[in-house]
C-alpha positions in Angstrom: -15.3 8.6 5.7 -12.5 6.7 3.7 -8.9 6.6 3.2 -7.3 5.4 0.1 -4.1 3.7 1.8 -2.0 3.3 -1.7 -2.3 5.8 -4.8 0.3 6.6 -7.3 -0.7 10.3 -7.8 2.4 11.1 -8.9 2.1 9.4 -12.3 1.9 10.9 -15.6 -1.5 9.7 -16.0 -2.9 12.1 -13.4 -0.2 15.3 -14.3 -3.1 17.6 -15.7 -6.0 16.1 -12.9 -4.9 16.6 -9.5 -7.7 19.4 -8.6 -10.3 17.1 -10.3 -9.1 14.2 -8.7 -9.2 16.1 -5.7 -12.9 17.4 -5.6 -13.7 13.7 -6.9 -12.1 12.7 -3.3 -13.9 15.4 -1.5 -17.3 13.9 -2.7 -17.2 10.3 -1.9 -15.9 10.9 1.2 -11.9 9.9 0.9 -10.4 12.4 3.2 -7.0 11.2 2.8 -4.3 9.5 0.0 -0.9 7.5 0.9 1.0 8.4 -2.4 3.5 5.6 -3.1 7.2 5.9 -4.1 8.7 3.4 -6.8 12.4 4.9 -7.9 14.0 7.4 -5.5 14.3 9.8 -9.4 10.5 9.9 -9.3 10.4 10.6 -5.6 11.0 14.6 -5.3 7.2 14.7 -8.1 5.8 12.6 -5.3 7.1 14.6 -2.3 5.8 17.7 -3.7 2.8 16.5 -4.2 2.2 15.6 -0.7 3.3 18.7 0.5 1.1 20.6 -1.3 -2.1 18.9 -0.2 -2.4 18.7 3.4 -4.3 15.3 3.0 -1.7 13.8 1.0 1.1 11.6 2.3 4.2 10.2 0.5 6.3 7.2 1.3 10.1 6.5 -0.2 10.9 3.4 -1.5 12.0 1.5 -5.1 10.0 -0.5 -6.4 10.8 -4.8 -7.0 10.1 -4.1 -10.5 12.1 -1.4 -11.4 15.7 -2.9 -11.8 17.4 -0.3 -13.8 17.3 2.4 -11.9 19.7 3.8 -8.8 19.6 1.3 -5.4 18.7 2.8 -2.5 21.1 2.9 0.5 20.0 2.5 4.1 21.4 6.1 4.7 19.1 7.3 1.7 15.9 5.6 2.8 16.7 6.8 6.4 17.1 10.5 5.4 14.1 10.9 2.6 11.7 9.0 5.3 13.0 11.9 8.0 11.2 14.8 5.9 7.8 15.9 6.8 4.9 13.7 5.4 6.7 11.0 4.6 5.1 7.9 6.6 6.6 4.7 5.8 9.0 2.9 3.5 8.4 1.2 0.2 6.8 0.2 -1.8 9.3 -2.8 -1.4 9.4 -6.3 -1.4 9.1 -9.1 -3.9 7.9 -10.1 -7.6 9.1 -13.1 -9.4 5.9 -12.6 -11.6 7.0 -10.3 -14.0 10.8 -11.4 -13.7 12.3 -13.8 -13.8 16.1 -15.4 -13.3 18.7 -14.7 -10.6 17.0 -11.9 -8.8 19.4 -12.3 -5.5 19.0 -8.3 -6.1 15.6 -8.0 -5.2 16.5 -9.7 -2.1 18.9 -7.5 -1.0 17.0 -4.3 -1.9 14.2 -6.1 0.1 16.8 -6.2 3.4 18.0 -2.4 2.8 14.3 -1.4 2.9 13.3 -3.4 6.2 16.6 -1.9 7.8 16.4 0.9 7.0 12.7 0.9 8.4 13.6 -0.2 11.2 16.5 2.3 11.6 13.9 5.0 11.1 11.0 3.9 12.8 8.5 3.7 9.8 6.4 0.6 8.7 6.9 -1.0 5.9 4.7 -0.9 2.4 5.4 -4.7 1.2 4.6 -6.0 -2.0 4.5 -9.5 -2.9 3.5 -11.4 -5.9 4.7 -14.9 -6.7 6.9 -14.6 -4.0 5.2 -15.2 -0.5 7.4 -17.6 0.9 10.5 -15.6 0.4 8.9 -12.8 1.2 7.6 -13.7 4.8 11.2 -15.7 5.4 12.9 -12.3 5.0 10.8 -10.8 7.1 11.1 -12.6 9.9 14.5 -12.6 9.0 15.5 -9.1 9.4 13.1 -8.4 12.1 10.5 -6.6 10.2 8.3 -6.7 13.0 9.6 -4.0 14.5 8.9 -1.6 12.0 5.5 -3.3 11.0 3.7 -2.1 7.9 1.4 -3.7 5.3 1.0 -6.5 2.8 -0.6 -3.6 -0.3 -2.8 -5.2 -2.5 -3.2 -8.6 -1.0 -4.2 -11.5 -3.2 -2.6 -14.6 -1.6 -4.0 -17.1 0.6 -5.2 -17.4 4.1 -2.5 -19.3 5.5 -0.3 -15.9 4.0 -2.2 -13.2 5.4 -2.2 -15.4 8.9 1.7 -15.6 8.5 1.7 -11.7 7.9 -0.9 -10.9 10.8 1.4 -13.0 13.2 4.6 -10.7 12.2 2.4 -7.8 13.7 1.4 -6.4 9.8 -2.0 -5.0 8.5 -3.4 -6.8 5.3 -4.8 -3.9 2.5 -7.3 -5.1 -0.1 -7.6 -3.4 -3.5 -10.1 -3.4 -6.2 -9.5 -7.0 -7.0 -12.0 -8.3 -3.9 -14.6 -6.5 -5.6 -13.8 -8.8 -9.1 -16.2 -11.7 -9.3 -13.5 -14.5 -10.0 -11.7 -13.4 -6.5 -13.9 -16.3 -4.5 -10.3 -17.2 -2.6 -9.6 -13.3 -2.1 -13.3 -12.5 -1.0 -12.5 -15.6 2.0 -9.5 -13.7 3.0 -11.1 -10.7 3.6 -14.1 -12.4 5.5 -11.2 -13.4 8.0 -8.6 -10.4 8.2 -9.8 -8.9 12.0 -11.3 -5.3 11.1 -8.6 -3.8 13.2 -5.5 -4.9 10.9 -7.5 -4.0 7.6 -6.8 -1.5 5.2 -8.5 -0.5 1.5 -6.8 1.0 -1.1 -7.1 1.7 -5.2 -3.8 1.2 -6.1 -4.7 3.9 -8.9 -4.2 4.1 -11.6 -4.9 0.0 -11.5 -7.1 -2.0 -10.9 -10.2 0.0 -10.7 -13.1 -1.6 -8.6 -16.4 -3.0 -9.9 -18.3 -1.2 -11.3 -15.0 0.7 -13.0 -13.1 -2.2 -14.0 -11.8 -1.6 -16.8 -11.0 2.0 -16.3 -8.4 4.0 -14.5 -8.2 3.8 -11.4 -8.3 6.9 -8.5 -8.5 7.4 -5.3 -12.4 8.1 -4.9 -13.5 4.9 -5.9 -11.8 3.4 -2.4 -15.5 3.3 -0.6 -16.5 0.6 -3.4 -13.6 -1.5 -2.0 -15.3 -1.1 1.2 -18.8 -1.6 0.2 -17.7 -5.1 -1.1 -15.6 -6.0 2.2 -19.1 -4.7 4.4 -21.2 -7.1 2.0 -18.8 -10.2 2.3 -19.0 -9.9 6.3 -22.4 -8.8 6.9 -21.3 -5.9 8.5 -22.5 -1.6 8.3 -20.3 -0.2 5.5 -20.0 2.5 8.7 -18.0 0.1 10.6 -15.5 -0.9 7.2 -15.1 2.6 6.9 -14.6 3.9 10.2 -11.9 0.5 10.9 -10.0 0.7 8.1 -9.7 4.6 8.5 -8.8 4.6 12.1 -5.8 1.8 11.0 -4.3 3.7 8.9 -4.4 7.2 11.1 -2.5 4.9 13.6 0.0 2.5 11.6 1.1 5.4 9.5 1.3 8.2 12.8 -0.7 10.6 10.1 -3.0 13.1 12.7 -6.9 13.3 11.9 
């Protein structure tokens, strides 16, 4: 069985889809969906979503990207994470891909996110793109190792995902192992230990080979897994079975 560790369910793209998208789950094996915030407006869709589906979890958290839209407080990141189903904090962290100039405020909504993370006792969903050496600097910096969490959709480099395994987090590879231009990516995940791995769709991106190209959901997780299985040499069993078992216990969600 599978677990698709970062969805966006809540989007508009899937409004009209959520029983199909569902039963699609049900038949590849994907017994459970993380369901990612990005604005704390957006949140209450996502919530409700997860607490109508017992095998749907939320998380509360605003986005790097999104920079006109209300900040989150430590006090509001606390409370929201507090409600039933909600199992970490983020998605939060870095981009200096798609922006650019004095983002001093990403920072600082980085360093409310880890507090309040730590404040609440819930790991952490980081993103980072173009960013990696702030990124692991305010880490260490505001003692995110205490909370722990994951680096979602990991496409940097070894010496990274080291850095990021040595702050006690779990590395999560989307559909992007499975493209065939990925060669640095498909090392990474040939070195990640199986017991600090998790897979994820990110849908609706990045859909895996053979889908590429298409929108992304949460039952094409398994071919993320088939590709990691292939690149180690390993049962697609034992991809499966790790990657599920890590995020029952980083994310405290029962079986």
């Amino acid at each position: 069985m599978f677990v698709d560790s970062h969805c966006h369910l809540d989007f508009p793209d899937f409004a009209a889809e959520i029983p199909a998208l569902l039963a699609a789950m049900a038949s590849a094996r994907v017994t459970h969906a993380l369901c990612i915030s990005v604005t704390l407006p957006d949140w209450p869709g996502e919530y409700r979503l997860a607490q109508a589906h017992p095998n749907l979890y939320a998380t509360v958290g605003v986005h790097p990207d999104y920079e006109d839209t209300p900040e989150p407080s430590e006090d509001d990141l606390v409370a929201l994470a507090a409600q039933p189903k909600v199992v970490a904090i983020g998605e939060t962290g870095l981009d200096y891909y798609r922006l650019s100039g004095d983002l001093e405020w990403q920072r600082r909504r980085f360093r409310t996110h880890i507090r309040a993370a730590r404040r609440a006792a819930r790991p952490l969903v980081v993103h980072t793109r173009a960013a990696a050496a702030d990124t692991l600097a305010i880490l260490r910096e505001e003692g995110a190792r205490d909370a722990g969490g994951v680096m979602h959709c990991f496409t940097e480099s070894w010496d990274v995902a080291a850095a990021a395994l040595d702050l006690g987090f779990h590395i999560s590879f989307s559909g992007i192992v499975t493209f065939r231009n990925a060669a640095a990516l498909k090392d990474v995940a040939t070195r990640v230990p199986l017991d600090r791995m998790l897979i994820e769709t990110d849908a609706p991106y990045l859909a895996p080979m053979p889908h590429r190209g298409k929108r992304n959901q949460p039952a094409y997780v398994p071919f993320v897994a088939q590709e990691i299985a292939r690149l180690r040499g390993v049962p697609l069993e034992a991809v499966a079975r790790a990657t599920s078992d890590n995020f029952f216990r980083l994310f405290q969600v029962p079986r």
